[in-house]
Backbone bond lengths (Angstrom), bond angles and torsions (degrees), N, CA, C in turn:
res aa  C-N    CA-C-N  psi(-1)  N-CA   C-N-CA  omega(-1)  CA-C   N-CA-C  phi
1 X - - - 1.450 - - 1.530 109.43 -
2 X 1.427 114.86 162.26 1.517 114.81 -163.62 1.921 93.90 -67.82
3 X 1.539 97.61 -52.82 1.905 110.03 -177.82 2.130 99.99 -30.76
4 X 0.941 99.12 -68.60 1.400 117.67 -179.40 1.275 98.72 -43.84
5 X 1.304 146.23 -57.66 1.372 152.12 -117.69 2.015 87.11 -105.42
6 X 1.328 106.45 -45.47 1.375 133.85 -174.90 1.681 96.43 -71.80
7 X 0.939 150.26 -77.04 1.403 158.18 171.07 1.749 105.09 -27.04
8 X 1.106 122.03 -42.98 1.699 125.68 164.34 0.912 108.29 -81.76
9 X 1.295 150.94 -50.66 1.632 140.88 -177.26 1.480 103.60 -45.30
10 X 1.621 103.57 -62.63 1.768 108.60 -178.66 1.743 107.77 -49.92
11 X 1.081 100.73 -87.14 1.828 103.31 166.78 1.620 115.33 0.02
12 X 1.649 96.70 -58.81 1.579 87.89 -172.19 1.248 116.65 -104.99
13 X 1.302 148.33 -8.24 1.147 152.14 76.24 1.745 112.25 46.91
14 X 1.636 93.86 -80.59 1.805 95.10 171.18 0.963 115.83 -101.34
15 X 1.614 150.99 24.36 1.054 165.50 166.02 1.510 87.71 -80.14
16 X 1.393 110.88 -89.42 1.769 114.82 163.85 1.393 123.67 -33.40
17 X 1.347 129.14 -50.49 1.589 88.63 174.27 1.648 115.65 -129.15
18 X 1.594 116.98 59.52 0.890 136.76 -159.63 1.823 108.89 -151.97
19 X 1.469 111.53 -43.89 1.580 119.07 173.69 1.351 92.19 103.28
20 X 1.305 98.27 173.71 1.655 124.84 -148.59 2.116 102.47 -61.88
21 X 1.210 110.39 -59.99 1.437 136.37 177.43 1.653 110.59 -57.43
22 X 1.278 120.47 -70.83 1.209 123.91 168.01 1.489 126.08 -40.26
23 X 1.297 103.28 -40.70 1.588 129.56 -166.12 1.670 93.34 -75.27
24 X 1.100 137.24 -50.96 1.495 156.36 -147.45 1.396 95.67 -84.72
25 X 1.318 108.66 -55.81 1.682 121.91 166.90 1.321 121.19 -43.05
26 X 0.900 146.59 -49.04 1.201 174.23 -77.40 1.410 95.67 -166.14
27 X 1.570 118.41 -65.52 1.478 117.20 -162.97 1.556 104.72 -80.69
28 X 1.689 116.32 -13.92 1.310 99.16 -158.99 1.708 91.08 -99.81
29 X 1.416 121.96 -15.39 1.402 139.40 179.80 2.058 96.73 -58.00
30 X 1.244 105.91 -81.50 1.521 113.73 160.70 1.307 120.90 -12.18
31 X 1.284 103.84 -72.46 1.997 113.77 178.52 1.076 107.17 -41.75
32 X 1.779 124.07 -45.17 1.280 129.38 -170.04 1.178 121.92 -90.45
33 X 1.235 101.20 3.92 2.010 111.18 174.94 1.290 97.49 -103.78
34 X 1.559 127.63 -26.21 1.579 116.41 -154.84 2.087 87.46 -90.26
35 X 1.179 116.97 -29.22 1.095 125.48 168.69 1.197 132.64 -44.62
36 X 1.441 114.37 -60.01 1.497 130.20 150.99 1.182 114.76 -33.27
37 X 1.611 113.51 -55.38 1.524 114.96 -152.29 1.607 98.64 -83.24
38 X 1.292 112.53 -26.79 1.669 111.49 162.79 0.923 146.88 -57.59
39 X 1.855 99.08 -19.78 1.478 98.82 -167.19 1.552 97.45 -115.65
40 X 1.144 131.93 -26.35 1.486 125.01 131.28 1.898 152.08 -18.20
41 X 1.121 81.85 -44.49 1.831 99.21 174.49 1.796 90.01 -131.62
42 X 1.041 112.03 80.36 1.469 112.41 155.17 1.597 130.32 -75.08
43 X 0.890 152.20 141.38 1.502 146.76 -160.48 1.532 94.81 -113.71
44 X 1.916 109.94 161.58 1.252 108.00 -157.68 1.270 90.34 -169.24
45 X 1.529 128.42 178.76 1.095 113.48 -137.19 1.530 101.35 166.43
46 X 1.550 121.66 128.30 1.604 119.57 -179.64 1.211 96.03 -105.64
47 X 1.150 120.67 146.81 1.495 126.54 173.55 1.524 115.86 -117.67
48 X 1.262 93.38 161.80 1.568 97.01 -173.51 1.525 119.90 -142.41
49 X 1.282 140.37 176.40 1.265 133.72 -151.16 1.432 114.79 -112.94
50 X 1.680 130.06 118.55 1.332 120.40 -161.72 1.713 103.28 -63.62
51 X 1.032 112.69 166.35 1.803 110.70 169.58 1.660 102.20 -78.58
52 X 1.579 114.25 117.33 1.331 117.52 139.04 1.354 77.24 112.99
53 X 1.400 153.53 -17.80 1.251 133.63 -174.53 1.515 103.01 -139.57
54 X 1.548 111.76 -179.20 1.494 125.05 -173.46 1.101 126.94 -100.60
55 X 1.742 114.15 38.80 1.474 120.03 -161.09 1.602 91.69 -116.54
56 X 0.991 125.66 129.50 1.854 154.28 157.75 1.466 110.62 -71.19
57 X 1.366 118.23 100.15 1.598 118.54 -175.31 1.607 101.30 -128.85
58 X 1.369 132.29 161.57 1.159 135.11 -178.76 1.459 120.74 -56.92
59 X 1.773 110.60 134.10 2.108 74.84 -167.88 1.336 107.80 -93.64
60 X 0.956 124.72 5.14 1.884 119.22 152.24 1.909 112.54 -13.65
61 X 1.639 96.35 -62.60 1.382 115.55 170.31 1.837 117.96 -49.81
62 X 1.328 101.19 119.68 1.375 121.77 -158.44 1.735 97.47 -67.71
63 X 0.801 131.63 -0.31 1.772 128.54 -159.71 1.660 86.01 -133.01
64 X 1.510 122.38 -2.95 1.981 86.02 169.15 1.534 97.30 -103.20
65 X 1.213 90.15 167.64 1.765 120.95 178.56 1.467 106.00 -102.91
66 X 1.454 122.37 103.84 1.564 120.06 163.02 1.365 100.87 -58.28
67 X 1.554 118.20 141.10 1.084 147.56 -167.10 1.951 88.83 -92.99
68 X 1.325 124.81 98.71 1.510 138.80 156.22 1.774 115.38 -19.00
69 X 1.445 135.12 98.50 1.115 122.64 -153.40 1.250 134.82 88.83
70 X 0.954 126.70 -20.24 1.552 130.49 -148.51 2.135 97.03 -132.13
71 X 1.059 137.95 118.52 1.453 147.31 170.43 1.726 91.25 -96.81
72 X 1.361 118.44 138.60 1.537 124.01 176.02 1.968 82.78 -138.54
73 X 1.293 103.29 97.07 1.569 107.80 169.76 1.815 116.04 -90.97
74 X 1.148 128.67 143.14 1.031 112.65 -169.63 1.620 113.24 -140.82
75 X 1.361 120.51 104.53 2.075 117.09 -149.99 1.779 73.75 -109.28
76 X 1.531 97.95 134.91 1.384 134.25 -159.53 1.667 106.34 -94.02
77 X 1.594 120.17 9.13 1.205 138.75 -177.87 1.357 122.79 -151.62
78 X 1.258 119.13 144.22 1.857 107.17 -161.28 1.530 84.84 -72.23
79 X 1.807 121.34 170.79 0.751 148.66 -118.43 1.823 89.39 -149.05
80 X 1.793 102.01 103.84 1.524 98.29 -169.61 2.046 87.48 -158.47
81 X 1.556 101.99 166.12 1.496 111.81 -142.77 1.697 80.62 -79.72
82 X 1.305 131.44 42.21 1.598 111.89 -175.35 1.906 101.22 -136.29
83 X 1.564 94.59 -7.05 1.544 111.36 157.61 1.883 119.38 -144.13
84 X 1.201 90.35 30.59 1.755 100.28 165.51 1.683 101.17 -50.19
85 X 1.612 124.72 -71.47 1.087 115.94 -173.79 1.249 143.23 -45.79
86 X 1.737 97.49 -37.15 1.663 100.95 173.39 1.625 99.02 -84.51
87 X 1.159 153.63 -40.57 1.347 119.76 145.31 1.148 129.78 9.07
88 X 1.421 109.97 -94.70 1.288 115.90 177.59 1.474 141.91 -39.19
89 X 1.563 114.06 -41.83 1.487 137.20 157.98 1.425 100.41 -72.25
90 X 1.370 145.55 -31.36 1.082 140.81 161.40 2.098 114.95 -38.98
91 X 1.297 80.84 -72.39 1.607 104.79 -175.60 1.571 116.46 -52.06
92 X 1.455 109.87 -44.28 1.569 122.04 171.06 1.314 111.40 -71.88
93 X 1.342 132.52 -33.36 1.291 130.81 -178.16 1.917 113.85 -79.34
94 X 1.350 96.82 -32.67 1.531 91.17 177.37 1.229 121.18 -108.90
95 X 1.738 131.26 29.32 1.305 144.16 -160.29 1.169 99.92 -147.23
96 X 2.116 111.82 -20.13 1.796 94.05 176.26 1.571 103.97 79.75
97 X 1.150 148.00 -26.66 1.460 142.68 -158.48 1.526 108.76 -111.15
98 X 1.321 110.75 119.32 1.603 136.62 176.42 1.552 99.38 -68.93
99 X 1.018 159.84 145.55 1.375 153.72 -154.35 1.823 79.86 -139.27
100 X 0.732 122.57 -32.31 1.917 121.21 -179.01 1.248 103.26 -73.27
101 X 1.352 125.89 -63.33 1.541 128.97 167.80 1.059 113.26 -59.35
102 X 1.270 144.08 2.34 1.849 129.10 -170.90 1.422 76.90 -119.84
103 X 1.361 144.89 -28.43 1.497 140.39 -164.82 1.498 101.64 -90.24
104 X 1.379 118.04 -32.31 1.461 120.10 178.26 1.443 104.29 -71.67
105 X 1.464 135.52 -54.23 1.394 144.95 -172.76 1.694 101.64 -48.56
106 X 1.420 91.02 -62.34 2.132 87.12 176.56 0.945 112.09 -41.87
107 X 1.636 119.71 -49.97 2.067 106.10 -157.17 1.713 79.12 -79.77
108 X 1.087 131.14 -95.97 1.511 113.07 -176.03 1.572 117.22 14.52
109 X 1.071 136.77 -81.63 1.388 156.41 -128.12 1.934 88.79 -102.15
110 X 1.317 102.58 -35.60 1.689 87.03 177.28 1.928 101.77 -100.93
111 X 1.348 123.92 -3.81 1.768 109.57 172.21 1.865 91.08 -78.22
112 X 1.242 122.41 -34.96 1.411 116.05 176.91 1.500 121.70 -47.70
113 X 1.779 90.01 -44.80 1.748 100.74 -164.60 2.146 90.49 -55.22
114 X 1.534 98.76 -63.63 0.962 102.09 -138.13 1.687 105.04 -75.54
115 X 1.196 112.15 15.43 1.819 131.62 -168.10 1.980 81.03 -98.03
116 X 0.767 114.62 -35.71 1.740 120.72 -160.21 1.845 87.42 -90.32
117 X 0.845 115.40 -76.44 1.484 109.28 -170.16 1.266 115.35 -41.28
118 X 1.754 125.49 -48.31 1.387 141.59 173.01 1.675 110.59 -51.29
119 X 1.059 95.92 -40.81 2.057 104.68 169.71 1.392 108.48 -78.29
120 X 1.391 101.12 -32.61 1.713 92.07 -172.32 1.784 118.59 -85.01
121 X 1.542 117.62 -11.28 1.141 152.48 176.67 1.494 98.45 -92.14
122 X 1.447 143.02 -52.38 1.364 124.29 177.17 1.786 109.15 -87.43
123 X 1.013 110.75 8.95 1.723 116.48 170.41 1.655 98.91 -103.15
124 X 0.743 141.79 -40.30 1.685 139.43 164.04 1.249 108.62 -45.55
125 X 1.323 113.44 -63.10 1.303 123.86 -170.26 1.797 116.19 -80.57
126 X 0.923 113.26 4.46 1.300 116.55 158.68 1.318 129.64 -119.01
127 X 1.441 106.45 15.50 1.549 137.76 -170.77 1.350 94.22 -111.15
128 X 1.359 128.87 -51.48 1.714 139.31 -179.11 1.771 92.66 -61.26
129 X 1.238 101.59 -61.35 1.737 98.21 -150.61 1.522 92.41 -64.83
130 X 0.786 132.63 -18.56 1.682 131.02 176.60 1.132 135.33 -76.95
131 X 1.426 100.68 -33.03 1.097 124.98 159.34 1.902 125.44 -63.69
132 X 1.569 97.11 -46.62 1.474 109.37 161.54 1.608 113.25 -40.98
133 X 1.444 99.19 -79.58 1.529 114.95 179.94 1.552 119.79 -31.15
134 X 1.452 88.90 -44.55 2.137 80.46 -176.11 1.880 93.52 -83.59
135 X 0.892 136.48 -4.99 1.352 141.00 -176.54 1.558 93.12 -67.40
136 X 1.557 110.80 -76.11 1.076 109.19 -160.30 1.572 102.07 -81.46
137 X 0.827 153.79 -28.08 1.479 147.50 170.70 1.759 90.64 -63.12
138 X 1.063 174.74 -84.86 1.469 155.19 141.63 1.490 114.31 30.10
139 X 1.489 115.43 -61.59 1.425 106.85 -176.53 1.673 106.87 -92.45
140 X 1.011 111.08 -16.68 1.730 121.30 167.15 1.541 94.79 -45.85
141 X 1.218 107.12 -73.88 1.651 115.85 -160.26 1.728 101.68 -74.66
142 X 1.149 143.57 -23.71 1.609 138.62 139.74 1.282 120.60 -44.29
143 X 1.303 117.15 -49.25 1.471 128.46 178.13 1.175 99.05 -67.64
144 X 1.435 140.37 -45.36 1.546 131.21 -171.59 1.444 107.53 94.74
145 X 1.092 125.50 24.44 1.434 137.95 179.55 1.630 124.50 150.45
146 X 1.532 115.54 -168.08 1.410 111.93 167.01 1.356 116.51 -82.84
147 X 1.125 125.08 9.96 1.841 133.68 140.49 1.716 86.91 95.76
148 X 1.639 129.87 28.20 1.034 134.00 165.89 1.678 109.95 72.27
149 X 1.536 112.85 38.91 1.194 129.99 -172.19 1.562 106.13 -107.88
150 X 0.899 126.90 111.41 2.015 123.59 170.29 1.237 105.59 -55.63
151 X 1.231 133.57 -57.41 1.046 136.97 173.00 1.946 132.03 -117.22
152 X 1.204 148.04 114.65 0.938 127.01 -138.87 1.809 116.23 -86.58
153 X 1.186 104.16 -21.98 1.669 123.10 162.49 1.822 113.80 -68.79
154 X 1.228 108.12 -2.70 1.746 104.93 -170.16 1.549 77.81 -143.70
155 X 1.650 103.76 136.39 1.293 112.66 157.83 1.431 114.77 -100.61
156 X 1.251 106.50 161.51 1.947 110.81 -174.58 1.530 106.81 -96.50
């Protein structure tokens, strides 16, 4: 890799005009800066699907087909609490998706669901009990009265 390629030049570089100790210092100081700076700004990348086969290539590349539905994000460094953040701004920036707004739309979309079911559950049920009522007011008026009942749920 170029990083790699860059980490020996420096190394030998001050190895050469610095001496053996200094030089070593220097290169192993470097490694550990180019490290940092890697695992910090990680690069990332959506991928997409070649035509006709099962290979995932960047879709920058004019010949893949984004797969309809489907985001394939891909962070170019394992995934540890010292680049959680750029992750995240990573992932939202190249997926398009507000994770606040897609979380707001759900609870939305389920106080609706469940506003509709609760109406649709007290419209049943006032469709039944109504149905009861003219039922039994039906055999009331067949029977010729409350059939000598005080109450029609309690017998005497």
């Amino acid at each position: 890799s170029k990083v790699d390629c860059m980490v020996w030049i420096v190394t030998w570089l001050a190895v050469t005009l610095l001496g053996l100790d200094l030089g070593l210092g220097v290169g192993v100081g470097f490694s550990l800066l180019t490290i940092v700076l890697r695992t910090q700004f990680p690069t990332s990348t959506l991928l997409g699907q070649l035509p006709d086969c099962e290979i995932y290539r960047d879709c920058k590349d004019s010949q893949v087909n984004e797969i309809s539905g489907v985001k394939i994000f891909r962070l170019n460094m394992p995934l540890c609490y010292t680049n959680c953040d750029a992750f995240k701004t990573a992932l939202h920036k190249r997926t398009g998706l507000d994770p606040v707004a897609v979380l707001a739309r759900r609870r939305k979309e389920e106080r609706n669901r469940r506003r509709m079911e609760k109406s649709s559950h007290l419209a049943a049920d006032s469709e039944s009990s109504g149905c009861f009522t003219t039922e039994r007011s039906r055999r009331r008026e067949k029977s010729g009265g409350d059939g000598g009942v005080a109450n029609p749920g309690m017998a005497v």
